[in-house]
Residue frames relative to the residue before (quaternion, step in Angstrom):
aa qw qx qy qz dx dy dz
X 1.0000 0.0000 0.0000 0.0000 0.00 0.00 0.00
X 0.2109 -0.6539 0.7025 0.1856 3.78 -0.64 1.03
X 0.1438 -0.7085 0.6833 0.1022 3.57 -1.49 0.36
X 0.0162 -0.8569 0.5099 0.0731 3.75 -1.06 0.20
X 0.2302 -0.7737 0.5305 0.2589 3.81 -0.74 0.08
X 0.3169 -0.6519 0.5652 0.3938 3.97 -0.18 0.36
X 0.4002 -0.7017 0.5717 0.1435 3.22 -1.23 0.43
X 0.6689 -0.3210 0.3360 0.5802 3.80 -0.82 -0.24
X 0.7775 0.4989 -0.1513 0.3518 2.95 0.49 -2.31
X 0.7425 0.3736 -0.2836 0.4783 3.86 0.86 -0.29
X 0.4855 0.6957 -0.4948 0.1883 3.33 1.01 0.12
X 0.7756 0.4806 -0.2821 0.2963 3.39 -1.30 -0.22
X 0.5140 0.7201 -0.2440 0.3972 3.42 1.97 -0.57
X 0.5348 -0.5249 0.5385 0.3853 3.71 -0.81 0.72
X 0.7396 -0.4259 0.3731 0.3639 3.48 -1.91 1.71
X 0.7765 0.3852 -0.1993 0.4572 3.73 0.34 -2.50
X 0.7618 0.4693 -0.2904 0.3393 3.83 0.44 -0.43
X 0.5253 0.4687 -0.4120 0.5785 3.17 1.68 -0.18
X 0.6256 0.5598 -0.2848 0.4626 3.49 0.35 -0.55
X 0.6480 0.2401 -0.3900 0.6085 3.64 0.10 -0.59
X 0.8088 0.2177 -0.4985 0.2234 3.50 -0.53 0.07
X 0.5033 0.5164 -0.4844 0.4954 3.87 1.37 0.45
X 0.7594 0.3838 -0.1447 0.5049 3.72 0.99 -0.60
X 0.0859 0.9011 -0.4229 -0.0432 3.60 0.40 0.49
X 0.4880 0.4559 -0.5066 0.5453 3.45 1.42 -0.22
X 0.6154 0.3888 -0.4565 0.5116 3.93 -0.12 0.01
X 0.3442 -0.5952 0.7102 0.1512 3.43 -1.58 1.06
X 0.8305 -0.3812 0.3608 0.1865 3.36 -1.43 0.36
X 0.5510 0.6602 -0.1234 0.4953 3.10 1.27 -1.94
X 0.8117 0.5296 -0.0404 0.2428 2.95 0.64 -1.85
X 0.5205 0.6857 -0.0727 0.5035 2.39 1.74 -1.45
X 0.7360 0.4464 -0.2303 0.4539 3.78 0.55 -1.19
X 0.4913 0.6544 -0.3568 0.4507 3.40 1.73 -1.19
X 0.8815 -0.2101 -0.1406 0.3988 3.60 0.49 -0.56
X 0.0890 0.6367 -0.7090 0.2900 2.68 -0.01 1.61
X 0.6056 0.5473 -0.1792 0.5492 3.50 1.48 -1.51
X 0.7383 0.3216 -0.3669 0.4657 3.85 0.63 -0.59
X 0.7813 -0.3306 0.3409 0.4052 3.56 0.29 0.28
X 0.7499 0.5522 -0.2700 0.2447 4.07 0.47 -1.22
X 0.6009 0.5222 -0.2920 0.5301 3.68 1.94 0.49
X 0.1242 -0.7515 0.6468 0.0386 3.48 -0.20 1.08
X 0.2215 -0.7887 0.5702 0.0619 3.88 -1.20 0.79
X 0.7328 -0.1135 0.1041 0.6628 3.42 0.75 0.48
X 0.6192 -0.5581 0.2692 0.4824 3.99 1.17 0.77
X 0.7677 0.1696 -0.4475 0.4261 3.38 1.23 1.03
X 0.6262 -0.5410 0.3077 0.4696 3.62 -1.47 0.27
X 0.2837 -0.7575 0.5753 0.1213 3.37 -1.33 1.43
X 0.5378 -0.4741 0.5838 0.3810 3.71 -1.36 -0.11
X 0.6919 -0.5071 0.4049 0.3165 3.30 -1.61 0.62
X 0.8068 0.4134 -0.1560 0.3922 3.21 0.68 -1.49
X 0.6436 0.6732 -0.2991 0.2074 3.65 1.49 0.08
X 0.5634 -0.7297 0.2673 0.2806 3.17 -0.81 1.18
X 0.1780 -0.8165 0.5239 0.1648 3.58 -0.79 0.83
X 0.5274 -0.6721 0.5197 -0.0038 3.34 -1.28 1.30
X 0.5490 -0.5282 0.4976 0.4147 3.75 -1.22 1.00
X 0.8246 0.0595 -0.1133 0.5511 3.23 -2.15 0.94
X 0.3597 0.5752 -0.6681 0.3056 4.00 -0.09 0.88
X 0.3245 -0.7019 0.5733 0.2707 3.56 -0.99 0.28
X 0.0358 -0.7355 0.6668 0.1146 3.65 -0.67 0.74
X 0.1144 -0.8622 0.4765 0.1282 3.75 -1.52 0.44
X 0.2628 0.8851 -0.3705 -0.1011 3.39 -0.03 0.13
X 0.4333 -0.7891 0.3572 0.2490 3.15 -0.93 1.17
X 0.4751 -0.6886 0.4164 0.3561 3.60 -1.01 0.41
X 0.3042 -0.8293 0.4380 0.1671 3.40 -0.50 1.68
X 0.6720 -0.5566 0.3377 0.3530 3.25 -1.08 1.19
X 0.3630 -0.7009 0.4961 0.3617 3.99 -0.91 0.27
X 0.5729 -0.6364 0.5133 0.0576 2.96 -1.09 1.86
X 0.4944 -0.5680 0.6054 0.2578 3.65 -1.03 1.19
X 0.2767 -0.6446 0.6896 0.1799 3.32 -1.10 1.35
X 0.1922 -0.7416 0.6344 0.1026 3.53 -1.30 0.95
X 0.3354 0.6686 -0.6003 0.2832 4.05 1.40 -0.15
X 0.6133 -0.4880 0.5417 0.3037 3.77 -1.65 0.01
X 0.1226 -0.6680 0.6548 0.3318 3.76 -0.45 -0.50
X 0.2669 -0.8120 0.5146 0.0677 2.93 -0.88 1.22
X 0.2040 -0.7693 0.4632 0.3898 4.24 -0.12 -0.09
X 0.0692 0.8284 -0.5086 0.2243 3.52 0.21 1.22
X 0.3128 -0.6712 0.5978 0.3070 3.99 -0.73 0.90
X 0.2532 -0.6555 0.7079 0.0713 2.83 -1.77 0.66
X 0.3252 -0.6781 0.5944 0.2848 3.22 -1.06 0.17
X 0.1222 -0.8011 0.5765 0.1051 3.89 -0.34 1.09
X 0.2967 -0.6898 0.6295 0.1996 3.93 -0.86 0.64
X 0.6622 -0.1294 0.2490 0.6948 3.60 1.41 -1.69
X 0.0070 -0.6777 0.7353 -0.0019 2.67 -1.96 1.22
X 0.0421 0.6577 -0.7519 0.0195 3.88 -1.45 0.74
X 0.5483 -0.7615 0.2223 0.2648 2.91 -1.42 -0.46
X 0.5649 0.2821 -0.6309 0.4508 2.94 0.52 1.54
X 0.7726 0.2480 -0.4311 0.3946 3.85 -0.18 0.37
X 0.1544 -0.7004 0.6391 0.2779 3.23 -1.55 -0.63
X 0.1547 -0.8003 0.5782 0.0367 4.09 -0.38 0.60
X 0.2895 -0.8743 0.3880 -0.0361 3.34 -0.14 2.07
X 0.0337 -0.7330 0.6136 0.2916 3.81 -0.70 -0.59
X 0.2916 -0.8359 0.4544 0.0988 3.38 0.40 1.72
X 0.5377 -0.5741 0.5710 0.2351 3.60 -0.99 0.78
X 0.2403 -0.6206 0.6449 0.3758 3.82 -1.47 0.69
X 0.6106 0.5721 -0.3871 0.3873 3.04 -1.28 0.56
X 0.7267 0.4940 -0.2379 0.4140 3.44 1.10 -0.80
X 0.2143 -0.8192 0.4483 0.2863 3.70 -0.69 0.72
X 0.4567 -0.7841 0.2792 0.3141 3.90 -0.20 1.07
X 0.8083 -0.0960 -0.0758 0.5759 3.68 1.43 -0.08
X 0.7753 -0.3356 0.3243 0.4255 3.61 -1.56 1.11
X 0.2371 0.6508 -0.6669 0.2749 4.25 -1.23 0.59
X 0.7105 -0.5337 0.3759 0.2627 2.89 -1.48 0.38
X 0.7823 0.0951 -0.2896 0.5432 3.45 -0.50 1.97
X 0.7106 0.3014 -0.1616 0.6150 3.72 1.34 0.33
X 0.1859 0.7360 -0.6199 0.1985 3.26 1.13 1.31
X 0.8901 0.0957 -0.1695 0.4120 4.20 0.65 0.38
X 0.6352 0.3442 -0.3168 0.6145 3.47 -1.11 0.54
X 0.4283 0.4500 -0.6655 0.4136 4.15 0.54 1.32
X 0.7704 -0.3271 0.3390 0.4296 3.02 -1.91 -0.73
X 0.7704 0.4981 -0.3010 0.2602 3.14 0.78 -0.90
X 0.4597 0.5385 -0.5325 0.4638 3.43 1.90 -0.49
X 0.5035 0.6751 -0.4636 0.2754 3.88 0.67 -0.95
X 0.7734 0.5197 -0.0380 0.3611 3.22 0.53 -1.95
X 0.6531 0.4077 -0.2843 0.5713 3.60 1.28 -0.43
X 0.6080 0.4723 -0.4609 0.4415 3.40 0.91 0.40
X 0.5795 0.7043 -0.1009 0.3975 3.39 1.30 -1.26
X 0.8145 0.2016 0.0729 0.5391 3.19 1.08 -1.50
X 0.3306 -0.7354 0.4945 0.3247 3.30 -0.91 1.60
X 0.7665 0.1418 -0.0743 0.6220 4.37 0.87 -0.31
X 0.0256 0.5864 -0.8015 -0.1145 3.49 -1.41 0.44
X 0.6967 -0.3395 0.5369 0.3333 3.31 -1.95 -0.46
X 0.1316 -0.7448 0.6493 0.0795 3.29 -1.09 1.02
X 0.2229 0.7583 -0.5592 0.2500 3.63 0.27 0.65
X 0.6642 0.3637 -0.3086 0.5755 3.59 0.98 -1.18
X 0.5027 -0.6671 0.3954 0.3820 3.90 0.70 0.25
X 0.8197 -0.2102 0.1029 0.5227 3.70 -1.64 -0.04
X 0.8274 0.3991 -0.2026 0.3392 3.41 0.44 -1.21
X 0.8220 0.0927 -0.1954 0.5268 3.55 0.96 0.05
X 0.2697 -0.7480 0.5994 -0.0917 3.63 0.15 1.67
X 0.8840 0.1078 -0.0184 0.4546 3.36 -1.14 0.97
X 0.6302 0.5222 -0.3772 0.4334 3.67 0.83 -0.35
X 0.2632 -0.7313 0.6279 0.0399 3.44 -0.73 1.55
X 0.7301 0.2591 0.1227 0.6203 3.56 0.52 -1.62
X 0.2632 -0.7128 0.6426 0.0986 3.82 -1.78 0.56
X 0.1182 0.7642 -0.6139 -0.1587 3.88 -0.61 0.14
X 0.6950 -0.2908 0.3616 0.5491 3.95 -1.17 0.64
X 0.5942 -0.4269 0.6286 0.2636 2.97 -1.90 0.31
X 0.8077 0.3526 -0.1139 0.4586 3.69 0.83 -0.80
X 0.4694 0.6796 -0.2777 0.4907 3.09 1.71 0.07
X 0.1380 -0.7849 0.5775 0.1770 3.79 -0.36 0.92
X 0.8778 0.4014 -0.2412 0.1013 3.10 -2.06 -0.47
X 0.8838 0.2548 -0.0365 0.3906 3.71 -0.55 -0.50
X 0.4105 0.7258 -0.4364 0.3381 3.82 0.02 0.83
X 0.3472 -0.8369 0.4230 0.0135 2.85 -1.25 1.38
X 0.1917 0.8445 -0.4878 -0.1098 3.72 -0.22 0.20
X 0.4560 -0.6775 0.5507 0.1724 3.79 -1.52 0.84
X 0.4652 -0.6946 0.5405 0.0950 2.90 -1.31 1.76
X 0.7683 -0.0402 -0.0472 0.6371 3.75 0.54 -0.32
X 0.9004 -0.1800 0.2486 0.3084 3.52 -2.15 0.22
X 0.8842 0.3720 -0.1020 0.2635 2.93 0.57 -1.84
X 0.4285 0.6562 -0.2859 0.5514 3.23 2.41 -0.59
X 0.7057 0.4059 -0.2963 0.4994 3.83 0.79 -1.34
X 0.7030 0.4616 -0.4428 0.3109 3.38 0.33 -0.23
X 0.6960 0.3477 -0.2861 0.5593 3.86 0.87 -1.25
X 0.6130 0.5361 -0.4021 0.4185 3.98 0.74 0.69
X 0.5482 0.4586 -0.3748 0.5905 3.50 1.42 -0.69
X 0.6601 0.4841 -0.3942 0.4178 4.03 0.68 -1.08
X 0.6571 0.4863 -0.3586 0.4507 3.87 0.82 -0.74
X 0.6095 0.4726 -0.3030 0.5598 3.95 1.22 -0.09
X 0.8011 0.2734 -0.3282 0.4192 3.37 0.82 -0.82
X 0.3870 0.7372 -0.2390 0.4996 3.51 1.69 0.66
X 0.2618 -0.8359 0.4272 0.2243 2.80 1.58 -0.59
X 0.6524 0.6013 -0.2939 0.3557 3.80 1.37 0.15
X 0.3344 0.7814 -0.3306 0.4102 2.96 1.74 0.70
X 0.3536 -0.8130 0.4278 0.1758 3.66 -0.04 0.94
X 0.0626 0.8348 -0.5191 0.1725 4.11 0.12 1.25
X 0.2234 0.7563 -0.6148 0.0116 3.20 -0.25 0.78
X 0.2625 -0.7069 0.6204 0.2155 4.11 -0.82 0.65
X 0.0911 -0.6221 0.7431 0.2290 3.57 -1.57 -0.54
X 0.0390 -0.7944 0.6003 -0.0838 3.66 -0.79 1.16
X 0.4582 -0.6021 0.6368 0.1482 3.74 -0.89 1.45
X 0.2942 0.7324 -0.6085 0.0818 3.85 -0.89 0.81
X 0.7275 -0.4209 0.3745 0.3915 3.09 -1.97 0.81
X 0.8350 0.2665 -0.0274 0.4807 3.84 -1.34 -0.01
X 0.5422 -0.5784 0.5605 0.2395 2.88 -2.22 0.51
X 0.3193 -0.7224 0.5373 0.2958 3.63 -0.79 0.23
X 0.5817 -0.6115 0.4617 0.2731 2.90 -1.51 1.34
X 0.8225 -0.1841 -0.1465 0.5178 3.65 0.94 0.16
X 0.7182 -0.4529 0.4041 0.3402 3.18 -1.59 1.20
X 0.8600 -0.1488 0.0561 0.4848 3.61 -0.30 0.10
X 0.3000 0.6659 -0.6640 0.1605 3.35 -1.59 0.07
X 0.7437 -0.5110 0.3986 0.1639 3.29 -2.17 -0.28
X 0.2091 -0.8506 0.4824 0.0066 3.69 -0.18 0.51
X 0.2049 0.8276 -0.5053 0.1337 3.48 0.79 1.08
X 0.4307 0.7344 -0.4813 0.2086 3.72 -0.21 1.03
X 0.3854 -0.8125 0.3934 0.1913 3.52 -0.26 1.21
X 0.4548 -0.8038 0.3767 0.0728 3.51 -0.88 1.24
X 0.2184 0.7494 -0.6250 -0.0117 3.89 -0.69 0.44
X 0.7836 -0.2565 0.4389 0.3571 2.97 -2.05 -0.10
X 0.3331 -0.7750 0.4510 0.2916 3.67 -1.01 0.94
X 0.7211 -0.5407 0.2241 0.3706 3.44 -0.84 0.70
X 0.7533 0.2060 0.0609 0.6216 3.23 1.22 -1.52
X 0.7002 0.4426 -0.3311 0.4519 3.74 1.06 -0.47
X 0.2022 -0.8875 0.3589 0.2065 3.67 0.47 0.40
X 0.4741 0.6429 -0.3314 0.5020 3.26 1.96 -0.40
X 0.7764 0.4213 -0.1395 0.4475 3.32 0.56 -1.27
X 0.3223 -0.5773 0.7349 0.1511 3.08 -2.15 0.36
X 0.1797 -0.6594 0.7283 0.0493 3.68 -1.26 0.97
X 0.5594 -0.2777 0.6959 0.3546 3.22 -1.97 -0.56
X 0.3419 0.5385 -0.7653 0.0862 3.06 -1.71 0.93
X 0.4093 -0.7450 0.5198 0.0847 2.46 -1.86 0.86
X 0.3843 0.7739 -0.2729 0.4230 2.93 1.71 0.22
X 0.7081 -0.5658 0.2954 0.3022 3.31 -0.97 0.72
X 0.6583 0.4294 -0.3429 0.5144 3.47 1.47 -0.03
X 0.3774 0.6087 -0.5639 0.4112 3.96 1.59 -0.12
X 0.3158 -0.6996 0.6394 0.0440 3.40 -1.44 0.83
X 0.5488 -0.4993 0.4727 0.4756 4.24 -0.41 0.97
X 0.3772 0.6901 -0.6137 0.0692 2.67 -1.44 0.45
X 0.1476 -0.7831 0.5931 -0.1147 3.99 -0.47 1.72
X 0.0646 0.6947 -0.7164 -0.0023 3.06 -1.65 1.48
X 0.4033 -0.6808 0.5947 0.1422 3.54 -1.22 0.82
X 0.2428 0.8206 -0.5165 0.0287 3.62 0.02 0.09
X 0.0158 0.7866 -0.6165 0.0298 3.40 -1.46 0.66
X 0.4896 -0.7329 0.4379 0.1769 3.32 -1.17 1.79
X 0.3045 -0.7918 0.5112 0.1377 3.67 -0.68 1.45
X 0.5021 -0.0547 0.1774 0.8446 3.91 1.26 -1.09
X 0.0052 -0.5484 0.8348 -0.0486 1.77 -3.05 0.98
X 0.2502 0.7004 -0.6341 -0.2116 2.95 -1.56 -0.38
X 0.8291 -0.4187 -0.0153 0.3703 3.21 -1.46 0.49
X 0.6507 0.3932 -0.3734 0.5316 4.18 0.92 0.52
X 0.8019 0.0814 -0.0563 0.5891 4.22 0.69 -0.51
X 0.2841 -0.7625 0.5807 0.0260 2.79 -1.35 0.79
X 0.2706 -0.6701 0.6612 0.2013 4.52 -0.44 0.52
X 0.0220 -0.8263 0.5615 -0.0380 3.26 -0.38 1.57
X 0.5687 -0.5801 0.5489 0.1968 3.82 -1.00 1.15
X 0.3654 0.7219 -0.5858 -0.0456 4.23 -0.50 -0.49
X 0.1467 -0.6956 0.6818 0.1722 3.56 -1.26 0.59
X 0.1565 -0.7694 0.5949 0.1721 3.72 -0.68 0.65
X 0.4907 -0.7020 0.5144 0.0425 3.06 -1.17 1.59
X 0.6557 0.3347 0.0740 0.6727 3.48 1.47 -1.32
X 0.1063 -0.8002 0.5840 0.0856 3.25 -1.27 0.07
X 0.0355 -0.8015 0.5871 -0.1082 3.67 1.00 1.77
X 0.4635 -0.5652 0.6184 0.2888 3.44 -1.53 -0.17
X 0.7861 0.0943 -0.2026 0.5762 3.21 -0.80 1.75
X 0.3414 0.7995 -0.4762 0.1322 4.00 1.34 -0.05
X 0.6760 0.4503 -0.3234 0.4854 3.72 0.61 -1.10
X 0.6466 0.6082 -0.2409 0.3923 3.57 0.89 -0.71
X 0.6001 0.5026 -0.2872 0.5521 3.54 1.21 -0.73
X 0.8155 0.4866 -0.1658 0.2658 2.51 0.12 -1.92
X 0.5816 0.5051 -0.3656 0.5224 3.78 1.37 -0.91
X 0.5859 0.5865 -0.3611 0.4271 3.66 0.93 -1.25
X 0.6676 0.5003 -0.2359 0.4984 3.79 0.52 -1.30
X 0.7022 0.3552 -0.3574 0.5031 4.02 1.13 -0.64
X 0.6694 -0.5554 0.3298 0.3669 3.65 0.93 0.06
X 0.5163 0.5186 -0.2850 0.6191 3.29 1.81 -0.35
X 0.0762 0.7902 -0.6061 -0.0496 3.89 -0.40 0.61
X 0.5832 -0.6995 0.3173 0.2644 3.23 -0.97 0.52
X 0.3398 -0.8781 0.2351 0.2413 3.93 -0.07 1.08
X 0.6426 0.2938 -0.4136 0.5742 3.37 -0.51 1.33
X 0.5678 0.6019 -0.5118 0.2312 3.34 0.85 0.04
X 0.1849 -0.7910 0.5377 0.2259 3.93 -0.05 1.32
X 0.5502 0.5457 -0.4994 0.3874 3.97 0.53 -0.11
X 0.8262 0.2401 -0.0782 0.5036 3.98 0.75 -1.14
X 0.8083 0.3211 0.0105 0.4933 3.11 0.86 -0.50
X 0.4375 0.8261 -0.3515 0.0502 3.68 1.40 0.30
X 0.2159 0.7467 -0.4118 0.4757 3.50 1.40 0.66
X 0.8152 0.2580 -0.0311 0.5176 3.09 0.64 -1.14
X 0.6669 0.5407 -0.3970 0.3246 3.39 0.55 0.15
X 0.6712 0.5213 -0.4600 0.2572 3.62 0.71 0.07
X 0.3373 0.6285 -0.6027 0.3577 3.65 0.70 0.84
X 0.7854 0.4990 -0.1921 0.3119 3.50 0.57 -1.76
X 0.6431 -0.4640 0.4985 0.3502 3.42 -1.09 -0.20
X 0.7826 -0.0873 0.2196 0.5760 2.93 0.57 -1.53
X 0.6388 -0.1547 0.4323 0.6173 4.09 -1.44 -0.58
X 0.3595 -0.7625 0.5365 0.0385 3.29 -1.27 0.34
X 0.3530 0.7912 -0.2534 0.4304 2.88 1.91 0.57
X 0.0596 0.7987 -0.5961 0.0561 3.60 -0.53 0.93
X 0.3096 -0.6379 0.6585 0.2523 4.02 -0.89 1.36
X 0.2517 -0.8236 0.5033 0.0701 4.50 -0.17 1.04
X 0.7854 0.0061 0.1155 0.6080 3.46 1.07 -1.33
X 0.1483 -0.7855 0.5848 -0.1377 3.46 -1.11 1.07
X 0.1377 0.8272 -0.5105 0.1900 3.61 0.30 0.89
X 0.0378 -0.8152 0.5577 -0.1518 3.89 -0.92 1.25
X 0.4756 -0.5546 0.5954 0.3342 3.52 -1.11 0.05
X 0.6148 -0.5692 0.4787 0.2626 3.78 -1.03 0.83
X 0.0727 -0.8634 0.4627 0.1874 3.94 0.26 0.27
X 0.6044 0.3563 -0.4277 0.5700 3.41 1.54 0.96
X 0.6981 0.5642 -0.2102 0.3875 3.61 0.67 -1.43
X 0.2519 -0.6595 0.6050 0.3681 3.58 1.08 -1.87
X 0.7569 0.3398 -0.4501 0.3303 3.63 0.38 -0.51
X 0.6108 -0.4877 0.4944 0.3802 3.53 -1.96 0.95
X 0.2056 -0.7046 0.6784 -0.0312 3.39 -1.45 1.67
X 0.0279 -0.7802 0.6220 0.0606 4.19 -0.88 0.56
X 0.0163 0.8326 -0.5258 -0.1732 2.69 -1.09 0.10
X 0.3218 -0.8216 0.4313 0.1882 3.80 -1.12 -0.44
X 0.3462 -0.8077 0.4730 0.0631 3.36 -0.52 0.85
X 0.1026 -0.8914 0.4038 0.1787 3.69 0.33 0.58
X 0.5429 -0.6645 0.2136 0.4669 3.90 -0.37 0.91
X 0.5824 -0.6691 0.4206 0.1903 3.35 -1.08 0.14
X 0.4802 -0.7450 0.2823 0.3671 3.44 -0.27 0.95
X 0.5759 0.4447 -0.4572 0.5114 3.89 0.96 0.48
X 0.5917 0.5292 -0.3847 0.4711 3.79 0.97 -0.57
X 0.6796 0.4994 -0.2571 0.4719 3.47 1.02 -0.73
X 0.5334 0.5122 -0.3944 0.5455 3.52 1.02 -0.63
X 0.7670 0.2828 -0.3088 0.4863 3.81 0.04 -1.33
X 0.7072 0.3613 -0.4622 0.3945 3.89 0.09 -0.33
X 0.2531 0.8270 -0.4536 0.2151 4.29 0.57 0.00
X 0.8507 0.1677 -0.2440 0.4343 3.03 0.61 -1.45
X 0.4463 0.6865 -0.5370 0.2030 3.94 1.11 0.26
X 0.6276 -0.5695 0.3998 0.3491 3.67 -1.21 0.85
């Protein structure tokens, strides 16, 4: 049984939103899942997702039993960077979806990984084992995943800490109006596009910081640098899109521009943590892919 006290600072927040940010190895998603199944007590009774918790409330949640994974194992190669025993650190294929959902019930990472692995973590529940962190389906390289509970938990805190080391490289339209700088613009669901993520400044925009710095150019693309401060869904993508520099191939933001490319042009390059058993800082690298190389060739 985890137990909590709201604080000043967390009052007034929604039950699932106060949570995820005391509970970061749980996703949201996940979060509502059981709130709805019974395993969240709000003051010793069952609350509603959307209710608001209050200073010095008691929140509870029990630890839900681990849920029979029902995904396929699939025999599928991975690319391994590192493997012990509690993580593994991947260079994810583009192209690859990273867990089972709705139209991609086979042939993800995770059917991959349940062959591969004699145990992952079952925190993200039946349907995403071992998954700490998510990249696009079209997104290559870098990605972590937790072999047991105790790995997924002091990894989700080192993301929601923001002391996780993330750097991307991202192929975009145009020159930037400057060579490097900050991106500070909080992210939400689009109002009316449901696929997408926009800027908002509204009270539903979630933080969300990119650093980013132009490596080559010339006068039509540009070999962008990004460090991600935050870790929104679809963040480098907005956030370049919102600087005028969208990312190429990206058909969701950017679909003008995307029939040259294979794919987004997005690559996750370097990936650097703290050991969540040992303590010592671990990095890693992702080396470019042989379509990222093809489209970045002719920059100077």
């Amino acid at each position: 049984m985890i137990e909590l006290f709201v604080t000043r600072e967390r009052a007034g927040l929604r039950l699932d939103r106060y949570l995820a940010l005391e509970l970061p190895e749980f996703s949201r998603s996940r979060l509502q899942a059981l709130i709805d199944e019974g395993f969240v007590r709000l003051n010793l009774k069952q609350p509603r997702t959307r209710d608001l918790v209050r200073r010095e409330d008691v929140v509870q949640l029990e630890i839900p039993p681990v849920q029979k994974i029902e995904t396929t194992a699939e025999v599928i190669a991975l690319q391994i960077l590192f493997e012990d025993d509690d993580l593994l650190v991947l260079d994810k294929a583009a192209g690859m979806v990273v867990h089972p959902g709705a139209g991609n019930q086979e042939h993800t990472l995770v059917n991959a990984l349940l062959h591969h692995c004699q145990s992952l973590s079952g925190i993200g529940g039946k349907e995403r084992p071992g998954i700490v962190h998510r990249l696009d389906k079209e997104t290559s390289g870098c990605l972590v995943v937790a072999k047991n509970d105790t790995a997924h938990r002091e990894l989700s805190k080192q993301f929601a800490a923001r002391t996780m080391q993330k750097i991307y490289l991202a192929l975009v339209a145009g020159r930037l109006k400057k060579p490097s700088g900050t991106i500070d613009a909080p992210i939400a669901r689009h109002p009316i596009h449901r696929q997408r993520m926009s800027i908002s400044r509204s009270s539903r925009g979630r933080s969300a910081v990119t650093e980013y710095r132009a490596l080559r150019a010339d006068a039509e693309r540009s070999l962008v640098e990004c460090v991600l401060r935050s870790g929104r869904t679809h963040q480098i993508r907005v956030h370049l899109h919102h600087l005028g520099n969208p990312v190429l191939g990206d058909k969701l933001y950017a679909a003008k521009l995307a029939k040259p490319y294979p794919r987004q042009m997005l690559h996750a390059w370097k990936l650097g943590f703290t050991h969540p058993r040992i303590g010592e800082w671990i990095k890693f690298e992702a080396p470019l892919p042989a379509d990222f190389r093809a489209a970045m060739a002719a920059l100077a």
